[in-house]
DRENFIMAR-444784 format. One line per 5 residues: their letters; for each residue x, z, y of C-alpha. Coordinates in nm, 2 decimals. Example, Ala and Ser with C-alpha at 12.3 -4.5 7.8 and 13.67 -1.06 7.14 Angstrom:
<pts>
as) 1.23/0.78/-0.45  1.37/0.71/-0.11
</pts>
This chain:
<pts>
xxxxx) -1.41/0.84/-3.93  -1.38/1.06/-3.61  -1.40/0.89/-3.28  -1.15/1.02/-2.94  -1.24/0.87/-2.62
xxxxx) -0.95/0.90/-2.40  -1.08/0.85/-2.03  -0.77/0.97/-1.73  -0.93/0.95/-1.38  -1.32/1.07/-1.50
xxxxx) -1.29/1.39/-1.36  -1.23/1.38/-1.00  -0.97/1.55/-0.82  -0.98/1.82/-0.58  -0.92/1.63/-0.30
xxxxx) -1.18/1.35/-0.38  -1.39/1.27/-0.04  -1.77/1.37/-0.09  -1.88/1.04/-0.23  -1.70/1.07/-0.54
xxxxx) -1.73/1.46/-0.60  -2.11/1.39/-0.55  -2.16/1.12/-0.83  -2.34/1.29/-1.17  -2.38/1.03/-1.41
xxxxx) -2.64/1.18/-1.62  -2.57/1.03/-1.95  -2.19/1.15/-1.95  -2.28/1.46/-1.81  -2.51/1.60/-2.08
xxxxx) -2.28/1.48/-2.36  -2.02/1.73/-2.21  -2.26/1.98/-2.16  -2.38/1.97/-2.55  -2.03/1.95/-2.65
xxxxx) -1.74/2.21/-2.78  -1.52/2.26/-2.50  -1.09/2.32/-2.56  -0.79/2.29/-2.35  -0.45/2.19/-2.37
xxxxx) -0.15/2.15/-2.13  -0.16/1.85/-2.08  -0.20/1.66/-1.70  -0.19/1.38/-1.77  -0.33/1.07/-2.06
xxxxx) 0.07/0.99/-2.10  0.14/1.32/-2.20  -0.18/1.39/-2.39  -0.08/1.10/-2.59  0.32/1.20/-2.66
xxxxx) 0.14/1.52/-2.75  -0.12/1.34/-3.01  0.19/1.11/-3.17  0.44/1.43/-3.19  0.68/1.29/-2.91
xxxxx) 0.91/1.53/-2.77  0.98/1.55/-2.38  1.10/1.36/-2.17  0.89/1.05/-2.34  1.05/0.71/-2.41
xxxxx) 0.76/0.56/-2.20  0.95/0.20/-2.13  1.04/0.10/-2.50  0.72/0.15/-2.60  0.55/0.01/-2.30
xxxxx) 0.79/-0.29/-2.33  0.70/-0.34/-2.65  0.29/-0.37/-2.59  0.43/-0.61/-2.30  0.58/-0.82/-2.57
xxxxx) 0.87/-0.82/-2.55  1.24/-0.73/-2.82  1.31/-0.43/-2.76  1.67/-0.31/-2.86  1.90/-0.07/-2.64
xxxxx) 1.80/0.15/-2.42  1.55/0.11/-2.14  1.38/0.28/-1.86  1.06/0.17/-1.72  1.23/0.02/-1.27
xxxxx) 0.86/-0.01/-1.18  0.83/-0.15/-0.81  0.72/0.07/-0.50  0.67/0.07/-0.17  0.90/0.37/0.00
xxxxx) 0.76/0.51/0.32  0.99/0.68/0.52  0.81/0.99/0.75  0.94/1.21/0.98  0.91/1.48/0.72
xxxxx) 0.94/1.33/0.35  1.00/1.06/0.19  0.69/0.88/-0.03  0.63/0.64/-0.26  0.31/0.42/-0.34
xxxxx) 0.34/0.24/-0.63  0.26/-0.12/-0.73  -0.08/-0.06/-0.79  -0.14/-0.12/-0.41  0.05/-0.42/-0.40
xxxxx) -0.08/-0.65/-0.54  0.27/-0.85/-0.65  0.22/-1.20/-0.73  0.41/-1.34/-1.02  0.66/-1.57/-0.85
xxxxx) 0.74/-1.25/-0.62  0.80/-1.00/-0.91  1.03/-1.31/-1.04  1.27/-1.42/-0.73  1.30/-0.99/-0.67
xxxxx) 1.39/-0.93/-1.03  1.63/-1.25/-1.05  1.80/-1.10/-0.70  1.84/-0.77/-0.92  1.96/-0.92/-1.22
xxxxx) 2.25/-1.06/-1.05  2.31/-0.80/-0.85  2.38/-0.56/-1.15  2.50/-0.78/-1.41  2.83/-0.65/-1.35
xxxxx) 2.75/-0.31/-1.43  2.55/-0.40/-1.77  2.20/-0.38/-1.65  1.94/-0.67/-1.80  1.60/-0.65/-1.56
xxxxx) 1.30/-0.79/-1.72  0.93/-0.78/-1.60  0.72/-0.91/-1.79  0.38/-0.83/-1.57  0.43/-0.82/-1.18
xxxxx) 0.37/-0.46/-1.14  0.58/-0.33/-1.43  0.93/-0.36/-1.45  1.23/-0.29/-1.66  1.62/-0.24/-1.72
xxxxx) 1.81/-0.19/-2.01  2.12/0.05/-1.95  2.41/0.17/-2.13  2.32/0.45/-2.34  2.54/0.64/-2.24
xxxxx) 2.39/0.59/-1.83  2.07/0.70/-1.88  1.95/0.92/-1.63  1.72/1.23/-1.62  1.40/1.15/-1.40
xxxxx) 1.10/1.22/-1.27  0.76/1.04/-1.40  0.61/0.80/-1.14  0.28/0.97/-1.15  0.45/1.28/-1.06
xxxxx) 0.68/1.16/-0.81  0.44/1.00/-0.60  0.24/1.33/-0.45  0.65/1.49/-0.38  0.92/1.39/-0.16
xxxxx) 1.15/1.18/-0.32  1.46/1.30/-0.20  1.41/1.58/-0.36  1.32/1.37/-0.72  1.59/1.08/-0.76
xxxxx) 1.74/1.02/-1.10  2.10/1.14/-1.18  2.33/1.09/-1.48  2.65/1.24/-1.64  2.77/0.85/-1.66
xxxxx) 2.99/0.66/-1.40  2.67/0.52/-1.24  2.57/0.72/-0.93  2.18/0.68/-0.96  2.11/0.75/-0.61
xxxxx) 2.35/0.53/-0.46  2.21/0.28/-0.68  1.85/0.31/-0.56  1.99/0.27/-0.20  2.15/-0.06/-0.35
xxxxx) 1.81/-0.16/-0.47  1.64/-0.10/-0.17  1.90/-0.27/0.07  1.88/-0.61/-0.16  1.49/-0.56/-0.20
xxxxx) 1.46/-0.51/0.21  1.63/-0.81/0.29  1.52/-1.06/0.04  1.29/-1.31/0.19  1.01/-1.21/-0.03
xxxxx) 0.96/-0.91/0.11  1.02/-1.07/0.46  0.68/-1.32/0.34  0.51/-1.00/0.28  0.55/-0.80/0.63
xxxxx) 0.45/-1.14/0.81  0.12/-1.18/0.61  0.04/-0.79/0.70  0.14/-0.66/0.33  0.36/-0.37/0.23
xxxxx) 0.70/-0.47/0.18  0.87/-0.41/-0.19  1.10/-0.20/-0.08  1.24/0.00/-0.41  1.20/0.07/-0.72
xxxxx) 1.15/0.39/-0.94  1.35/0.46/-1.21  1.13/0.65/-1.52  1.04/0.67/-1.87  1.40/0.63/-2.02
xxxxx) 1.51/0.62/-2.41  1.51/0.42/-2.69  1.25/0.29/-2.89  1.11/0.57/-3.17  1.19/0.43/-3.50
xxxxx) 0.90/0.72/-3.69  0.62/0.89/-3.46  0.32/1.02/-3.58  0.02/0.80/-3.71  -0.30/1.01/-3.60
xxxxx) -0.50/0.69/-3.54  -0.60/0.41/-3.73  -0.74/0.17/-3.45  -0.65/0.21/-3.12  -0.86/0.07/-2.84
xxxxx) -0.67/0.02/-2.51  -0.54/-0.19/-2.22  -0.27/0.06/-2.12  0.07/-0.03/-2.29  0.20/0.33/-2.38
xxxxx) -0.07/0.39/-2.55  -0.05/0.02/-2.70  0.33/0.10/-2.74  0.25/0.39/-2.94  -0.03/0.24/-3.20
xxxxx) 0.23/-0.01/-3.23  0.52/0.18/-3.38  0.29/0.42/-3.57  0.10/0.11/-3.77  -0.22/0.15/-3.63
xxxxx) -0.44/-0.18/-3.57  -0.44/-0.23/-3.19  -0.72/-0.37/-2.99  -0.82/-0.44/-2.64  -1.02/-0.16/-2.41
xxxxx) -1.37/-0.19/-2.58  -1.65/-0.34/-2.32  -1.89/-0.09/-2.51  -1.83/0.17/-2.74  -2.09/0.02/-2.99
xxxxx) -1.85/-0.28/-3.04  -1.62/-0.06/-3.23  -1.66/-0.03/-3.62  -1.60/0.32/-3.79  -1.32/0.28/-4.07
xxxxx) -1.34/0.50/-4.36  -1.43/0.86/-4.38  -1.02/0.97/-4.32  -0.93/0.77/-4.05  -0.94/0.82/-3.70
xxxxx) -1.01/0.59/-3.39  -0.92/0.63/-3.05  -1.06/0.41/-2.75  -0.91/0.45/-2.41  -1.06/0.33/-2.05
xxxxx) -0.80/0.34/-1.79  -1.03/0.19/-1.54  -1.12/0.53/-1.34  -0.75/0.59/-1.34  -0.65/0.25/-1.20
xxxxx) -0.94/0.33/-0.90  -0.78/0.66/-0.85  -0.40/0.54/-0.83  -0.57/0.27/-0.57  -0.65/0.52/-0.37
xxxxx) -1.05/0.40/-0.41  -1.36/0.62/-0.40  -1.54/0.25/-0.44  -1.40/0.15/-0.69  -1.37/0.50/-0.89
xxxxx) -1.77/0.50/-0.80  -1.79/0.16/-0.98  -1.61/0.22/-1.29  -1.76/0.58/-1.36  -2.07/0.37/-1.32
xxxxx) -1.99/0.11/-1.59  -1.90/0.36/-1.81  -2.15/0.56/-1.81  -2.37/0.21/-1.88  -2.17/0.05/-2.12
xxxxx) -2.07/0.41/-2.28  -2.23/0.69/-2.24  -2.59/0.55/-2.22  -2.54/0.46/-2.61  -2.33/0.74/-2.70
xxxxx) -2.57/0.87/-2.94  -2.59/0.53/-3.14  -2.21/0.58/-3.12  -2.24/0.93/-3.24  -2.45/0.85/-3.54
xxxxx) -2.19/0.57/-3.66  -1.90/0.80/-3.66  -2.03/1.19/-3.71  -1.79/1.31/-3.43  -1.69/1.21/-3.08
xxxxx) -1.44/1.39/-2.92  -1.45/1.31/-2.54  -1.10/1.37/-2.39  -1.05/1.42/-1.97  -0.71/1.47/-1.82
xxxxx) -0.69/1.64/-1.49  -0.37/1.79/-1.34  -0.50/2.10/-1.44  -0.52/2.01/-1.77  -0.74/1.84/-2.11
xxxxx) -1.05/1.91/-2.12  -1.17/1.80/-2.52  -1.53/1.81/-2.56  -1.63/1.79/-2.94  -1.95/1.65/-2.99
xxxxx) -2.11/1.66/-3.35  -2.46/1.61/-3.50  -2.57/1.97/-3.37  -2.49/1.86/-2.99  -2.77/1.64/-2.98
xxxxx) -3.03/1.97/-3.00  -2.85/2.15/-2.75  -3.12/2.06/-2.50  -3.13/2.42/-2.28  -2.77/2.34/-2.20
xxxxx) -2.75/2.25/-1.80  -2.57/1.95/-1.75  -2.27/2.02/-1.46  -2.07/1.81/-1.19  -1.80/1.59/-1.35
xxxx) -1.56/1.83/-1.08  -1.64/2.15/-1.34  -1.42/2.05/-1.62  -1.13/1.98/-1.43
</pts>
C-alpha cells in the first residue's frame, strides 16, 4: 500500500527571483533530507507519468486529457490549446492560457469561428474548459510537434508542427491566427487592457490507448493527463486531496499516487506569490502530517520534476531516525 506524491513546480527553477529560492519549508525539507534519493530522465510530471504507465514517445496527451474532460473520444486528436503569440524583434514567443484568463463564452464564440472555418477540411474543435482546447484530425494529418511546456521558453518559428499529409501545418496556424486576430472577441480583450487570443498550439497528438499500464490503484489529481491515464488503466480516480491524511491506504499490493499541480500552475503564471502560497499550503496541509501519513502506508515516495530531471525520494520507517541528516534548500534537488 505504497504511497507516490507527484508534486511539478516544488523545486524552484534556476531562474526563480530571491523570494522563491529563499523559502525552506521545514517540514518538506527534512522529509527529503531523511529520504533515499534516485533520478530519472524525466523534466517534466507529463513525462514522468508516460514513463510510470509505459507510454512510448511522443504521448497521446489530448485523448487522454479529453477523456478526464469528459468527453467521447474516438479518432484522432491533438490537444489546439489557446496562446497568446508575441512577436519580438528577435523571436517569436508564446504564453499560454494560463495567463489569460479566458472566460467561457470567449473560448466558445473563438472555437465556433474555428469550427467553421475548418469544417471543410475535416477538423471538429471542442473545448470543453476555456483554457484547453481540441481538434480531431484525419489520421492520416497528424502532425509531429512540439509539447507546449517546451515550446514556450523557444522561438516558435523554429518549433511549428508539420505533417506528411495535404495539410500544411504552418500555413494553417497562420490561418488560425488571422481568424483569431480579427474576431471581435479578441478585439473586447485589447480594449479592456487583456492579451489578445491570438493562436493556438498544436500538441499532444494520437489516439486514445486502448492497454497502458496499471501501476496505480487510486489516483489523486486535478490535472487531466494524469486523470486520463488512471482512467484507461482502471484505477479509481479522485480529486487533488486537500490533505494527505484524507486518503485511505488500499491493500498491501496496491499502490496510490496523489498529485498537487498547484506549484506548477504558480510557476506557469509566472508568480513567485503565488508559488510562495502554495509551497506554503502544502507544506501545512502535507508535509506537516507526513509522518501520520507515513505510518498509514509504510512508504512515501516523494516525486519532484525539474527540467533537470526526477528527483524520487523514498521515505520508509528508518527515515524517521535519520535525525543528523541536514535539511537543504528546495533549489538542491533540482
Amino acid at each position: 500500500m505504497p504511497l507516490d506524491v507527484l508534486i511539478p513546480g516544488l523545486i524552484p527553477p534556476i531562474e526563480a527571483p530571491a523570494e522563491m529560492r529563499g523559502l525552506r519549508p521545514p517540514a518538506v525539507e527534512k522529509w527529503l533530507a531523511r529520504g533515499d534519493h534516485s533520478r530519472t530522465e524525466a523534466r517534466s510530471a507529463r513525462q514522468w507519468l508516460a514513463a510510470a504507465y509505459s507510454l512510448g514517445e511522443p504521448a497521446p496527451i489530448a485523448p487522454l486529457s479529453l477523456l478526464a474532460d469528459g468527453e467521447t473520444v474516438e479518432g484522432t486528436w491533438l490537444r489546439a490549446d489557446p496562446v497568446h503569440v508575441r512577436i519580438d524583434r528577435e523571436r517569436t514567443s508564446l504564453h499560454a492560457a494560463s495567463v489569460l484568463d479566458i472566460e467561457r463564452d470567449e473560448a466558445d464564440a473563438l472555437v465556433g469561428a474555428l469550427q467553421d472555418h475548418f469544417a471543410g477540411d475535416g477538423f471538429e474543435f471542442r473545448a470543453p474548459a476555456p483554457e484547453r482546447w481540441y481538434i480531431r484530425v484525419p489520421s492520416a494529418e497528424m502532425p509531429t510537434n512540439v509539447p507546449l511546456d517546451e515550446a514556450l521558453s523557444r522561438d516558435v518559428q523554429k518549433v511549428f508542427p508539420a505533417g506528411p499529409g495535404r495539410i500544411k501545418w504552418p500555413a494553417a496556424l497562420t490561418e488560425i491566427q488571422m481568424l483569431l486576430g480579427t474576431h471581435g472577441v479578441n478585439a473586447a480583450r485589447e480594449g479592456s487592457g487583456r492579451p489578445p487570443i491570438n493562436s493556438v498550439w498544436i500538441w499532444g497528438g494520437g489516439e486514445l490507448p486502448r492497454g497502458v499500464a496499471a501501476p496505480y490503484a487510486s489516483l489523486h489529481a486535478n490535472d487531466v493527463f494524469a486523470r486520463g491515464l488512471g482512467s484507461v488503466s482502471g484505477a479509481r480516480v479522485m480529486p487533488s486531496p486537500a490533505s494527505l491524511q484524507d486518503l485511505s491506504p488500499g491493500s498491501p499490493a496496491d499502490w496510490t499516487l496523489a498529485v498537487s499541480d498547484a506549484p506548477q500552475r504558480a510557476l506557469d503564471r509566472g508568480s513567485a506569490e503565488e508559488w510562495i502560497a502554495a509551497v506554503n499550503a502544502l507544506e501545512h496541509d502535507w508535509f506537516e502530517t507526513l509522518g501520520d501519513t507515513l505510518a498509514a502506508f509504510g512508504t512515501v515516495r516523494l516525486v519532484l520534476p525539474s527540467p533537470a530531471g526526477t528527483c524520487v525520494a523514498t521515505i520508509t520507517a528508518a527515515s524517521r531516525w535519520r535525525f543528523l541528516r541536514r535539511a537543504q534548500p528546495l533549489s538542491t534537488y533540482a
